[in-house]
C-alpha positions as CSV (number, residue, x, y, z in Angstrom):
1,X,78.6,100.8,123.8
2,X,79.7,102.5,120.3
3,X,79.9,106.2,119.8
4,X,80.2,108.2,116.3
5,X,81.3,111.7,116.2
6,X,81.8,113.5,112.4
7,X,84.4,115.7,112.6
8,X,84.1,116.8,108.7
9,X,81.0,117.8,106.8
10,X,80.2,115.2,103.9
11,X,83.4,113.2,104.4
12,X,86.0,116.4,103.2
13,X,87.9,118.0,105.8
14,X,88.8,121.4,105.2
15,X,92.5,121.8,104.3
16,X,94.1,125.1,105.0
17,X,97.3,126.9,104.1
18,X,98.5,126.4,107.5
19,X,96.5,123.4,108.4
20,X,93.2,121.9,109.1
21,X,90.0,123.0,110.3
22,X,86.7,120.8,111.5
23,X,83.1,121.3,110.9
24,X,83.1,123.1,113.8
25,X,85.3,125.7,112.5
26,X,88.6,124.3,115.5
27,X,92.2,124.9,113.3
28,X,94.6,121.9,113.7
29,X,98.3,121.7,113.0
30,X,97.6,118.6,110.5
31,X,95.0,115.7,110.1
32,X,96.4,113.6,112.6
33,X,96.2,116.4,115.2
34,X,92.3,116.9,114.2
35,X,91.9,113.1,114.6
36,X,93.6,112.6,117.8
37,X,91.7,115.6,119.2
38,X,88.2,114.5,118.2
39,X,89.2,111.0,119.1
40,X,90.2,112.2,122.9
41,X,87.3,114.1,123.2
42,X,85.2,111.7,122.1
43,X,86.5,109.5,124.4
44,X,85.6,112.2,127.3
45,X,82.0,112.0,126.2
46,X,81.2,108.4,126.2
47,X,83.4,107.8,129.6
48,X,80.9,110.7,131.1
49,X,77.9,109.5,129.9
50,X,78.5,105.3,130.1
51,X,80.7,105.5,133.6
52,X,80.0,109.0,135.6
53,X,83.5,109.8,135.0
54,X,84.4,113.5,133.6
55,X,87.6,113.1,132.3
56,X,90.1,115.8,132.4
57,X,91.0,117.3,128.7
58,X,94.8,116.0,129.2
59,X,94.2,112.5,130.7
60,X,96.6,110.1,130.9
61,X,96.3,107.6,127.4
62,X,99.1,105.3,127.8
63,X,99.6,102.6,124.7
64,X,100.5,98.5,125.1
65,X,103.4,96.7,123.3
66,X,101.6,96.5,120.4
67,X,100.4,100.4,120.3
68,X,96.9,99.5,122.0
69,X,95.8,102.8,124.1
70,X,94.6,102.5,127.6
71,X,94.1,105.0,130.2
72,X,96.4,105.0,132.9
73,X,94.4,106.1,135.3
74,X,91.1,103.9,134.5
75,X,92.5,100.3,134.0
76,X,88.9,98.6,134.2
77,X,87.7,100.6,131.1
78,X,88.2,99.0,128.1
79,X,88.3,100.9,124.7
80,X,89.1,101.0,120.8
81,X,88.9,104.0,118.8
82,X,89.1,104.1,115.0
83,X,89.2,107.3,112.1
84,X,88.1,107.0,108.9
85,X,86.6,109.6,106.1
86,X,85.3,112.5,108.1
87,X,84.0,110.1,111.2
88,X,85.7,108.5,114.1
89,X,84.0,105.8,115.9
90,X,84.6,104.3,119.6
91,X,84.1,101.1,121.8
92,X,83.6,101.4,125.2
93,X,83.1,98.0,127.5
94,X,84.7,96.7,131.1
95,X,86.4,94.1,129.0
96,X,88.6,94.0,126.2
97,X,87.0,95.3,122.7
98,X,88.0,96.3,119.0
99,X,86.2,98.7,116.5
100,X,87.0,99.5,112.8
101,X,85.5,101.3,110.4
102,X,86.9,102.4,106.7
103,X,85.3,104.3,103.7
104,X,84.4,102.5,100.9
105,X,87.2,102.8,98.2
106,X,88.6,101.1,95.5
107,X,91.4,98.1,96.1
108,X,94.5,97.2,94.1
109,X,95.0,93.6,93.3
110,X,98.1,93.4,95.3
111,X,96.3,94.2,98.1
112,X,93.4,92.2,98.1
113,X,96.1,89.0,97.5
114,X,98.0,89.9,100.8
115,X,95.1,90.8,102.7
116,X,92.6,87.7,102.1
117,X,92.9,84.5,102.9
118,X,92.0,81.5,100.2
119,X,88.8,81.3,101.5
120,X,87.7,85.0,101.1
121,X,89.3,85.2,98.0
122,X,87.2,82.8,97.0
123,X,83.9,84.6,98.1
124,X,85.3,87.6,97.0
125,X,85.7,86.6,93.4
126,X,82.0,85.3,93.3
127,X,80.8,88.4,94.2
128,X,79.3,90.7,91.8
129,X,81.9,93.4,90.6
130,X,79.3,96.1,91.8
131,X,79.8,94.8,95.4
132,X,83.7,93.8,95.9
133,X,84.4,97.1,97.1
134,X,82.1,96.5,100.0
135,X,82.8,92.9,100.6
136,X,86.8,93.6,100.9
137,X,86.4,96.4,103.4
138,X,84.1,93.8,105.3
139,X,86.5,91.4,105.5
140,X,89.0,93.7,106.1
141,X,87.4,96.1,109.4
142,X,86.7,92.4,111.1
143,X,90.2,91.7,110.9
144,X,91.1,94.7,112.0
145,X,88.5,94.8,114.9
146,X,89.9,91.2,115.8
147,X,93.5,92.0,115.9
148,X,92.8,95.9,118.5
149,X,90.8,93.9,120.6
150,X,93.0,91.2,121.4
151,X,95.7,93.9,121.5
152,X,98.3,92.6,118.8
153,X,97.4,95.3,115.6
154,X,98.9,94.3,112.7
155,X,101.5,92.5,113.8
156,X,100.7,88.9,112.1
157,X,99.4,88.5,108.0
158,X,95.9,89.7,107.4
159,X,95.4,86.7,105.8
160,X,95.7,84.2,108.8
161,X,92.3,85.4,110.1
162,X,89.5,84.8,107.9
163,X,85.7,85.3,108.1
164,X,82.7,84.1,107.0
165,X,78.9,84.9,106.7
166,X,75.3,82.7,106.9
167,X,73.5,83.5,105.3
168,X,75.8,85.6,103.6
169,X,73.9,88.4,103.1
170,X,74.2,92.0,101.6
171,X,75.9,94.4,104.4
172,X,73.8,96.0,106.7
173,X,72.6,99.5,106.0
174,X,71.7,101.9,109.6
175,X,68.2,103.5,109.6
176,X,69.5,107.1,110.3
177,X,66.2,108.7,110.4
178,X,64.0,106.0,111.9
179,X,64.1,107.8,115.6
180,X,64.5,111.3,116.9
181,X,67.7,112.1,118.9
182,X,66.4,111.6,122.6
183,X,68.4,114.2,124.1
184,X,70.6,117.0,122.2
185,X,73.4,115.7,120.8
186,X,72.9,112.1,121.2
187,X,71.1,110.2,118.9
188,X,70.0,106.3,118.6
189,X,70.3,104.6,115.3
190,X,68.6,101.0,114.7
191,X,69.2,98.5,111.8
192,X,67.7,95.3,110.8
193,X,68.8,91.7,112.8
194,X,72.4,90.9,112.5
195,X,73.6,88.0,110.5
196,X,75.9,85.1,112.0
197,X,79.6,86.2,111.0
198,X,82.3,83.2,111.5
199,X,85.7,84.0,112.6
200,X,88.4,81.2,111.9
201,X,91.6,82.0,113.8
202,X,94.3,80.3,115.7
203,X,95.4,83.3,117.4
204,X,93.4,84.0,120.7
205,X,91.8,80.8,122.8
206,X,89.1,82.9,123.6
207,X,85.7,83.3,122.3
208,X,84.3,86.3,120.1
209,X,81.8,88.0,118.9
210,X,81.4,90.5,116.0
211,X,78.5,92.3,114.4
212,X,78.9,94.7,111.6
213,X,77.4,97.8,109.3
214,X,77.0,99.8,106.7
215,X,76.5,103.6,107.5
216,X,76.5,105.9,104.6
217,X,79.7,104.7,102.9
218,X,81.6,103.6,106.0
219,X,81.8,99.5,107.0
220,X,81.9,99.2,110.3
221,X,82.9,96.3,112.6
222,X,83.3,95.6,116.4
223,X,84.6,92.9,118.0
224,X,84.2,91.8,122.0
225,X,84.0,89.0,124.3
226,X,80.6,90.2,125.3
227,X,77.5,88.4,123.6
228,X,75.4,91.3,124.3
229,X,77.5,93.4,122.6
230,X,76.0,92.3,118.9
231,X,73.7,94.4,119.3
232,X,75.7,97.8,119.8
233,X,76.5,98.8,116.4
234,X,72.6,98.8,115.8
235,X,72.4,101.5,118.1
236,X,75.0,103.5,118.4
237,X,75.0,107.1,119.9
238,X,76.0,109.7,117.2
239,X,77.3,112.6,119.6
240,X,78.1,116.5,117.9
Protein backbone atom coordinates (compact mmCIF):
# COMPACT_ATOMS: atom_id res chain seq x y z
CA UNK A 1 0.00 0.00 0.00
CA UNK A 2 1.17 3.85 -0.39
CA UNK A 3 1.07 6.33 2.46
CA UNK A 4 1.40 10.32 2.32
CA UNK A 5 2.22 12.27 5.27
CA UNK A 6 2.80 16.51 4.74
CA UNK A 7 5.26 17.53 6.87
CA UNK A 8 5.05 21.34 5.64
CA UNK A 9 1.95 23.50 5.22
CA UNK A 10 1.52 24.55 1.40
CA UNK A 11 4.80 22.98 0.24
CA UNK A 12 7.24 25.74 2.54
CA UNK A 13 8.90 24.43 5.39
CA UNK A 14 9.63 26.78 8.05
CA UNK A 15 13.31 27.74 8.25
CA UNK A 16 14.63 28.94 11.47
CA UNK A 17 17.66 30.74 12.73
CA UNK A 18 18.78 27.58 14.26
CA UNK A 19 16.91 25.17 12.08
CA UNK A 20 13.76 23.82 10.98
CA UNK A 21 10.41 23.36 12.20
CA UNK A 22 7.19 21.16 10.78
CA UNK A 23 3.59 21.99 10.47
CA UNK A 24 3.38 20.55 13.57
CA UNK A 25 5.46 23.05 15.24
CA UNK A 26 8.69 19.77 15.98
CA UNK A 27 12.33 21.90 15.63
CA UNK A 28 14.90 19.94 13.61
CA UNK A 29 18.67 20.46 13.36
CA UNK A 30 18.31 20.80 9.38
CA UNK A 31 15.96 19.55 6.50
CA UNK A 32 17.38 16.30 6.26
CA UNK A 33 16.86 15.63 9.93
CA UNK A 34 12.90 16.75 9.46
CA UNK A 35 12.76 14.37 6.47
CA UNK A 36 14.39 11.43 7.99
CA UNK A 37 12.19 11.91 11.04
CA UNK A 38 8.80 12.14 9.30
CA UNK A 39 10.03 9.49 6.89
CA UNK A 40 10.72 6.97 10.07
CA UNK A 41 7.70 7.76 11.59
CA UNK A 42 5.87 7.35 8.82
CA UNK A 43 7.20 4.17 8.32
CA UNK A 44 5.94 3.26 12.04
CA UNK A 45 2.48 4.08 11.02
CA UNK A 46 1.88 2.13 7.86
CA UNK A 47 3.96 -1.04 9.44
CA UNK A 48 1.21 -0.74 12.54
CA UNK A 49 -1.66 -0.34 10.57
CA UNK A 50 -0.78 -2.84 7.28
CA UNK A 51 1.23 -5.68 9.54
CA UNK A 52 0.20 -5.43 13.40
CA UNK A 53 3.63 -4.50 14.11
CA UNK A 54 4.37 -1.31 16.48
CA UNK A 55 7.68 -0.47 15.70
CA UNK A 56 9.88 0.93 18.26
CA UNK A 57 10.86 4.88 17.60
CA UNK A 58 14.71 3.72 17.14
CA UNK A 59 14.28 0.59 14.94
CA UNK A 60 16.88 -0.89 13.29
CA UNK A 61 16.98 0.62 9.25
CA UNK A 62 19.85 -0.98 7.78
CA UNK A 63 20.75 0.16 3.97
CA UNK A 64 21.94 -2.36 0.79
CA UNK A 65 24.99 -1.95 -1.47
CA UNK A 66 23.37 0.41 -3.34
CA UNK A 67 21.91 2.62 -0.28
CA UNK A 68 18.39 0.78 -0.37
CA UNK A 69 16.97 0.79 3.34
CA UNK A 70 15.62 -2.32 5.00
CA UNK A 71 14.77 -3.10 8.40
CA UNK A 72 16.99 -5.39 10.11
CA UNK A 73 14.72 -6.82 12.12
CA UNK A 74 11.69 -7.34 9.58
CA UNK A 75 13.38 -8.85 6.36
CA UNK A 76 9.91 -9.90 4.78
CA UNK A 77 8.72 -6.23 4.70
CA UNK A 78 9.45 -4.64 1.78
CA UNK A 79 9.56 -0.68 1.48
CA UNK A 80 10.56 2.61 -0.51
CA UNK A 81 10.22 5.88 0.93
CA UNK A 82 10.63 9.15 -1.08
CA UNK A 83 10.66 13.31 0.07
CA UNK A 84 9.73 15.78 -2.06
CA UNK A 85 8.25 19.58 -1.51
CA UNK A 86 6.57 19.48 1.87
CA UNK A 87 5.32 15.66 1.43
CA UNK A 88 6.99 12.26 1.81
CA UNK A 89 5.38 9.37 0.38
CA UNK A 90 5.94 5.38 1.26
CA UNK A 91 5.58 1.85 -0.32
CA UNK A 92 4.83 -0.87 1.80
CA UNK A 93 4.45 -4.62 0.08
CA UNK A 94 5.99 -8.39 1.08
CA UNK A 95 7.95 -8.05 -2.07
CA UNK A 96 10.34 -5.77 -3.43
CA UNK A 97 8.80 -2.06 -4.39
CA UNK A 98 9.92 1.49 -5.52
CA UNK A 99 8.11 4.98 -5.01
CA UNK A 100 9.00 8.49 -6.29
CA UNK A 101 7.53 11.50 -6.22
CA UNK A 102 9.00 15.17 -7.22
CA UNK A 103 7.39 18.73 -7.44
CA UNK A 104 6.76 20.12 -10.51
CA UNK A 105 9.72 22.53 -11.42
CA UNK A 106 11.37 23.85 -14.26
CA UNK A 107 14.28 21.68 -16.13
CA UNK A 108 17.54 22.87 -17.77
CA UNK A 109 18.38 21.56 -21.08
CA UNK A 110 21.36 19.77 -19.88
CA UNK A 111 19.35 17.87 -17.83
CA UNK A 112 16.70 16.80 -19.86
CA UNK A 113 19.56 15.53 -22.54
CA UNK A 114 21.25 13.25 -19.88
CA UNK A 115 18.24 12.16 -18.28
CA UNK A 116 16.00 11.01 -21.47
CA UNK A 117 16.46 8.54 -23.63
CA UNK A 118 15.94 9.23 -27.71
CA UNK A 119 12.67 7.96 -27.48
CA UNK A 120 11.36 10.33 -24.67
CA UNK A 121 13.12 13.05 -26.09
CA UNK A 122 11.22 12.59 -28.82
CA UNK A 123 7.73 12.62 -27.02
CA UNK A 124 9.01 15.18 -24.99
CA UNK A 125 9.59 17.65 -27.71
CA UNK A 126 6.03 17.05 -29.18
CA UNK A 127 4.61 17.97 -26.19
CA UNK A 128 3.07 21.31 -25.75
CA UNK A 129 5.52 23.72 -23.91
CA UNK A 130 2.63 24.24 -21.28
CA UNK A 131 3.05 20.47 -20.32
CA UNK A 132 6.97 19.51 -20.52
CA UNK A 133 7.40 20.32 -17.08
CA UNK A 134 5.00 17.52 -16.17
CA UNK A 135 5.89 15.13 -18.84
CA UNK A 136 9.83 15.25 -17.72
CA UNK A 137 9.07 14.67 -14.01
CA UNK A 138 6.93 11.61 -15.40
CA UNK A 139 9.48 10.11 -17.05
CA UNK A 140 11.75 10.91 -14.62
CA UNK A 141 9.78 9.42 -10.95
CA UNK A 142 9.26 6.04 -13.14
CA UNK A 143 12.82 5.80 -13.57
CA UNK A 144 13.47 6.50 -10.31
CA UNK A 145 10.70 4.15 -8.97
CA UNK A 146 12.35 1.37 -11.32
CA UNK A 147 15.86 1.82 -10.26
CA UNK A 148 14.77 1.75 -5.71
CA UNK A 149 12.78 -1.13 -6.43
CA UNK A 150 15.17 -3.32 -7.99
CA UNK A 151 17.65 -1.94 -5.46
CA UNK A 152 20.47 -0.33 -7.73
CA UNK A 153 19.51 3.80 -7.32
CA UNK A 154 21.23 5.66 -9.60
CA UNK A 155 23.94 3.76 -10.33
CA UNK A 156 23.51 3.20 -14.29
CA UNK A 157 22.42 6.49 -16.96
CA UNK A 158 18.82 7.59 -16.61
CA UNK A 159 18.68 7.33 -20.07
CA UNK A 160 19.01 3.42 -20.49
CA UNK A 161 15.44 3.05 -19.05
CA UNK A 162 12.78 4.52 -21.00
CA UNK A 163 8.99 4.66 -20.80
CA UNK A 164 6.14 4.91 -22.63
CA UNK A 165 2.30 5.62 -22.53
CA UNK A 166 -1.11 4.31 -24.53
CA UNK A 167 -2.92 6.04 -24.92
CA UNK A 168 -0.68 8.58 -23.91
CA UNK A 169 -2.72 10.59 -21.96
CA UNK A 170 -2.62 13.81 -19.73
CA UNK A 171 -1.27 12.74 -16.12
CA UNK A 172 -3.55 11.68 -13.73
CA UNK A 173 -4.98 14.23 -11.25
CA UNK A 174 -6.24 12.47 -7.38
CA UNK A 175 -9.87 13.38 -6.38
CA UNK A 176 -8.87 14.76 -2.90
CA UNK A 177 -12.29 15.51 -1.76
CA UNK A 178 -14.29 12.87 -3.41
CA UNK A 179 -14.56 10.74 0.14
CA UNK A 180 -14.44 11.57 3.80
CA UNK A 181 -11.46 10.30 5.85
CA UNK A 182 -12.86 6.95 7.30
CA UNK A 183 -11.17 7.05 10.46
CA UNK A 184 -9.09 10.18 11.98
CA UNK A 185 -6.13 10.64 10.44
CA UNK A 186 -6.43 8.35 7.60
CA UNK A 187 -7.91 9.27 4.56
CA UNK A 188 -8.67 7.33 1.03
CA UNK A 189 -8.13 9.17 -2.12
CA UNK A 190 -9.51 7.73 -5.63
CA UNK A 191 -8.58 8.82 -9.19
CA UNK A 192 -9.86 7.90 -12.59
CA UNK A 193 -8.60 4.24 -14.38
CA UNK A 194 -4.85 4.01 -14.89
CA UNK A 195 -3.38 4.18 -18.29
CA UNK A 196 -0.92 1.29 -19.75
CA UNK A 197 2.67 2.74 -19.06
CA UNK A 198 5.55 0.63 -21.00
CA UNK A 199 8.87 0.20 -19.44
CA UNK A 200 11.75 -0.74 -21.89
CA UNK A 201 14.84 -1.94 -19.88
CA UNK A 202 17.55 -4.45 -20.03
CA UNK A 203 18.35 -4.27 -16.50
CA UNK A 204 16.07 -6.61 -14.39
CA UNK A 205 14.63 -10.12 -16.01
CA UNK A 206 11.76 -9.68 -14.09
CA UNK A 207 8.42 -8.35 -14.76
CA UNK A 208 6.91 -4.86 -13.53
CA UNK A 209 4.35 -2.90 -12.97
CA UNK A 210 3.97 0.90 -12.53
CA UNK A 211 0.95 3.21 -12.12
CA UNK A 212 1.33 6.91 -11.68
CA UNK A 213 -0.28 10.45 -10.47
CA UNK A 214 -0.65 13.82 -10.23
CA UNK A 215 -1.50 15.19 -6.68
CA UNK A 216 -1.54 18.86 -6.33
CA UNK A 217 1.84 19.58 -7.97
CA UNK A 218 3.68 16.39 -7.00
CA UNK A 219 4.09 13.34 -9.87
CA UNK A 220 4.03 10.38 -8.31
CA UNK A 221 5.20 6.94 -9.41
CA UNK A 222 5.45 3.34 -7.96
CA UNK A 223 6.87 0.55 -9.13
CA UNK A 224 6.30 -3.44 -7.98
CA UNK A 225 6.24 -6.88 -9.00
CA UNK A 226 2.68 -7.09 -7.82
CA UNK A 227 -0.15 -6.62 -10.55
CA UNK A 228 -2.51 -5.58 -7.91
CA UNK A 229 -0.47 -3.04 -6.87
CA UNK A 230 -1.77 -0.54 -9.94
CA UNK A 231 -4.18 0.25 -8.19
CA UNK A 232 -2.48 1.73 -4.86
CA UNK A 233 -1.59 5.06 -5.81
CA UNK A 234 -5.40 5.66 -6.49
CA UNK A 235 -5.95 5.16 -3.02
CA UNK A 236 -3.48 6.00 -1.02
CA UNK A 237 -3.85 6.70 2.88
CA UNK A 238 -2.90 10.37 3.68
CA UNK A 239 -1.94 9.94 7.55
CA UNK A 240 -1.38 13.50 9.85
Amino acid sequence: MVYRTCHVQDGHESELENGYESRYGKRYGTKRDMERAMGRKLLCRAVAIENGICLPKDCFIKKGKHGKPYLADYPELFFNISHTAGSVWLALDEEEIGIDAEHIRPVKESVIEKVLSPQEKEQYRRCPLESRNILFFRFWTLKESFLKAIGIGITVPLSSVSFSFSPCLPLLQNTENSQRPKQPGREEYRAKKQIFISCHQTISKESWYFSQMLVEREVVSLCSKQKESLGWLEQYQQIR
